[in-house]
C-alpha distance (Angstrom), angle and dihedral (degrees) to the residues before:
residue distance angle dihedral
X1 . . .
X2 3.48 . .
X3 3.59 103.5 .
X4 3.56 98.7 -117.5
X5 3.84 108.0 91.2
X6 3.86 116.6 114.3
X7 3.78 110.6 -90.6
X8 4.28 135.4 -134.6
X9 3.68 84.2 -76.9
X10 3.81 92.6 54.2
X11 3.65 95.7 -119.0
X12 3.74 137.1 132.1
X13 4.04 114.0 -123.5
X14 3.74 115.7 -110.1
X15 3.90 113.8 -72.8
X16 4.27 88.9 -108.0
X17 3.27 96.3 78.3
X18 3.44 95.0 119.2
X19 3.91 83.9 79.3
X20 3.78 127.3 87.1
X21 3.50 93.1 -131.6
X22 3.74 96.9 63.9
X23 3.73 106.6 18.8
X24 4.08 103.8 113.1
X25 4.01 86.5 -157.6
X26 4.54 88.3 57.7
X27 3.67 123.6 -141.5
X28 4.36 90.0 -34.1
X29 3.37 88.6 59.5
X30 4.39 90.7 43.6
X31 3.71 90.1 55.8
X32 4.14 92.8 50.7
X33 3.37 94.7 52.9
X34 3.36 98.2 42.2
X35 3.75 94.2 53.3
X36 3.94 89.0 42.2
X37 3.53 106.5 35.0
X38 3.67 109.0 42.1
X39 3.54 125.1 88.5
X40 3.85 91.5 -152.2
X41 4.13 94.8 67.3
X42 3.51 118.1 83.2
X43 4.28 94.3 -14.1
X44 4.07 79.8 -49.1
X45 4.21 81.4 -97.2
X46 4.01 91.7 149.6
X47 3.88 86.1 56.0
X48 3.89 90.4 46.9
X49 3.30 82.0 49.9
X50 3.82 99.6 62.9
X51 4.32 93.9 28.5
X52 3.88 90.6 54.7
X53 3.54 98.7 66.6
X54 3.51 101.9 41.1
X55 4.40 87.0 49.0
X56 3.28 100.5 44.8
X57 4.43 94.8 46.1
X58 4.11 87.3 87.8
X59 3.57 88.3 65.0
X60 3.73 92.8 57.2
X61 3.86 118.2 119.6
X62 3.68 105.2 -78.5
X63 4.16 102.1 10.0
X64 3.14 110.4 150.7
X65 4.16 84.9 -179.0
X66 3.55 127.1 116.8
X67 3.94 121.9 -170.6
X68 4.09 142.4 -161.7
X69 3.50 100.3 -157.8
X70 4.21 110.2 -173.1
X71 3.68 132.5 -135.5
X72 3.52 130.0 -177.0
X73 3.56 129.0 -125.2
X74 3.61 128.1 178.6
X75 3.97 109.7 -176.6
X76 3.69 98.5 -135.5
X77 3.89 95.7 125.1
X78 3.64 125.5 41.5
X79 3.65 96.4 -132.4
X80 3.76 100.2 50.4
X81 3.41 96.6 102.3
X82 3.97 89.8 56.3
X83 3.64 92.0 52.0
X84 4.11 92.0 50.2
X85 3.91 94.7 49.0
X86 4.49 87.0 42.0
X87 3.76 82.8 55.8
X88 3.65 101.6 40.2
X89 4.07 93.4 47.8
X90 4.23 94.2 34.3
X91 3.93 90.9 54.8
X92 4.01 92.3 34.9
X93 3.29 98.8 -127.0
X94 3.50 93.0 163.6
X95 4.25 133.9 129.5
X96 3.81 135.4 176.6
X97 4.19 85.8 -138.8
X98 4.02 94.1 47.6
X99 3.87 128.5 96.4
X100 3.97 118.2 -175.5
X101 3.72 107.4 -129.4
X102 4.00 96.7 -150.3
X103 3.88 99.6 -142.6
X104 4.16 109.8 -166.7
X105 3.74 109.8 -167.4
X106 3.98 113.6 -136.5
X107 3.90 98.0 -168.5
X108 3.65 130.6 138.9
X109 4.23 96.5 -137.2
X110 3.52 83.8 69.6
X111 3.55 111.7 47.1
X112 3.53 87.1 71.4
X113 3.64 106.7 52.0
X114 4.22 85.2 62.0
X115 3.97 125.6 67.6
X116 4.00 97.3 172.1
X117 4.12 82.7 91.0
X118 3.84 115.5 82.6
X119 3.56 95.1 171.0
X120 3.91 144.9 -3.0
X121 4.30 89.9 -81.3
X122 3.72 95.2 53.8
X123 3.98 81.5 66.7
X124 3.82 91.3 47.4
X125 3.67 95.8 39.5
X126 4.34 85.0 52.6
X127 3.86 85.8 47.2
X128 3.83 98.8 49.9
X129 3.89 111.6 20.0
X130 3.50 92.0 73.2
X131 3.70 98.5 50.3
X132 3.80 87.8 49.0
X133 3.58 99.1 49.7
X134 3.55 91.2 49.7
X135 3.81 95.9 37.2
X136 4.29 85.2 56.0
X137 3.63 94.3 36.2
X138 3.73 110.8 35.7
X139 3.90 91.2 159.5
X140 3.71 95.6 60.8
X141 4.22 99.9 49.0
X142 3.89 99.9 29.1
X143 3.48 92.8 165.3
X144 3.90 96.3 52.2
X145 4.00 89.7 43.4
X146 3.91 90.2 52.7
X147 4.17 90.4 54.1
X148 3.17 92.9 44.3
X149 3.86 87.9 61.6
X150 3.72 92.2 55.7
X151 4.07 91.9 45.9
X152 3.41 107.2 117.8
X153 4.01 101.5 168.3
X154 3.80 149.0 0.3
X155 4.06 108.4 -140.7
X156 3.86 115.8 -174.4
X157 3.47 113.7 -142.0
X158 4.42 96.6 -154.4
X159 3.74 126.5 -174.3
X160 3.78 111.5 -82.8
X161 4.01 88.3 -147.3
X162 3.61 96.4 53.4
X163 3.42 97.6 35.9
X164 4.39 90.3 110.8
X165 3.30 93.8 49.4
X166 3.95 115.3 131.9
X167 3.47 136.6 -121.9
X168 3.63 117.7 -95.6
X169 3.71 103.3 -111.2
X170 3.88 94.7 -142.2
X171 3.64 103.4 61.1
X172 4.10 116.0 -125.5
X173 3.63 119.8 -167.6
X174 4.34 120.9 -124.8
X175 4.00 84.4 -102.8
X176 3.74 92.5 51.0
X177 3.52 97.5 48.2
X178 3.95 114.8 87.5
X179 4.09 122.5 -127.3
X180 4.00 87.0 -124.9
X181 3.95 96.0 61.9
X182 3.82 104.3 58.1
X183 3.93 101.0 -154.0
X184 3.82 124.7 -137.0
X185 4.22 120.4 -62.1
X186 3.96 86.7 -114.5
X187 3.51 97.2 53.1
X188 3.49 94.7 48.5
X189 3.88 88.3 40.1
X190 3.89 87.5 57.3
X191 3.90 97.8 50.9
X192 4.04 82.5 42.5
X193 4.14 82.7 54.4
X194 3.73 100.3 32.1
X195 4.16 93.6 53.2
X196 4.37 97.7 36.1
X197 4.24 82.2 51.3
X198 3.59 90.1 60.8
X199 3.57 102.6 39.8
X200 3.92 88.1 45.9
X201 4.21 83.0 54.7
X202 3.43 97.4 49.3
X203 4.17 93.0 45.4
X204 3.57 88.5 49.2
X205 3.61 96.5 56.3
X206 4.04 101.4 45.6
């Protein structure tokens, strides 16, 4: 049992439960999931597996369905948002009647487990690089270009203990604002905000 069947109460666990500390099924249950429910272990095919079905059933004969299905994205690694559209296009997990909602997760836990970030801008600059490059150069990252086109939303998933925290009263830019200090959800919302706007205006007019 993998731990993520709904319960007496008829709910889904809580989306973590790739974690030890919340998993209900402990570290057995951890080391299925992770082999079968990440798209980073072997080309993530036994998760294609499972996703494609459940995509591509709005483009059944006589669906009148439409679906947002999420995926999380974290920005830690400059080439994360290669490997996401390589596994999305490889495994064809593609359907007229699907958006991706991009979901970026803004949570303390997991700035730690990642060193490629030296400051708050390496983050943004994994975020929105990619989608620049391939928004400006369709031709050379096809695969990138073609999610992109079926990218409906980016949804940050913030810290629910941090969420009040203020805004520094001396401003700091993304470059000037080091990796170990995560900085308030709305600042990081803004620069979130302040970067998609642009990229939105510049797709929009090409």
């Amino acid at each position: 049992r993998l731990g993520v069947q709904p319960g007496p109460q008829r709910l889904f666990h809580r989306f973590d439960i790739f974690s030890k500390e919340y998993s209900r099924g402990g570290a057995g249950s951890v080391a299925l999931l992770e082999q079968f429910l990440r798209r980073s272990d072997g080309n993530g095919r036994w998760f294609a597996d499972l996703v494609r079905p459940q995509v591509q059933a709005v483009d059944q004969p006589g669906s009148t369905l439409a679906t947002e299905y999420r995926i999380p994205l974290f920005g830690f690694d400059p080439d994360e948002w290669f490997s996401l559209a390589t596994w999305v296009d490889t495994n064809n997990i593609h359907a007229t009647n699907n958006r991706w909602i991009i979901q970026i997760v803004h949570r303390t836990e997991l700035r730690n487990l990642y060193d490629h970030c030296k400051t708050q801008q390496d983050q943004l600059n994994a975020l929105f690089l990619p989608m620049w490059m391939a928004s400006v150069h369709p031709e050379k990252y096809p695969q990138l270009a073609k999610m992109l086109q079926c990218t409906a939303a980016l949804n940050v998933i913030c810290d629910e203990s941090t969420r009040g925290q203020d805004l520094p009263k001396k401003h700091r830019p993304p470059s000037e604002w080091p990796w170990s200090e995560k900085p308030p959800d709305l600042y990081f919302n803004y620069y979130v905000w302040a970067n998609l706007s642009t990229l939105n205006a510049y797709r929009h007019s090409v």
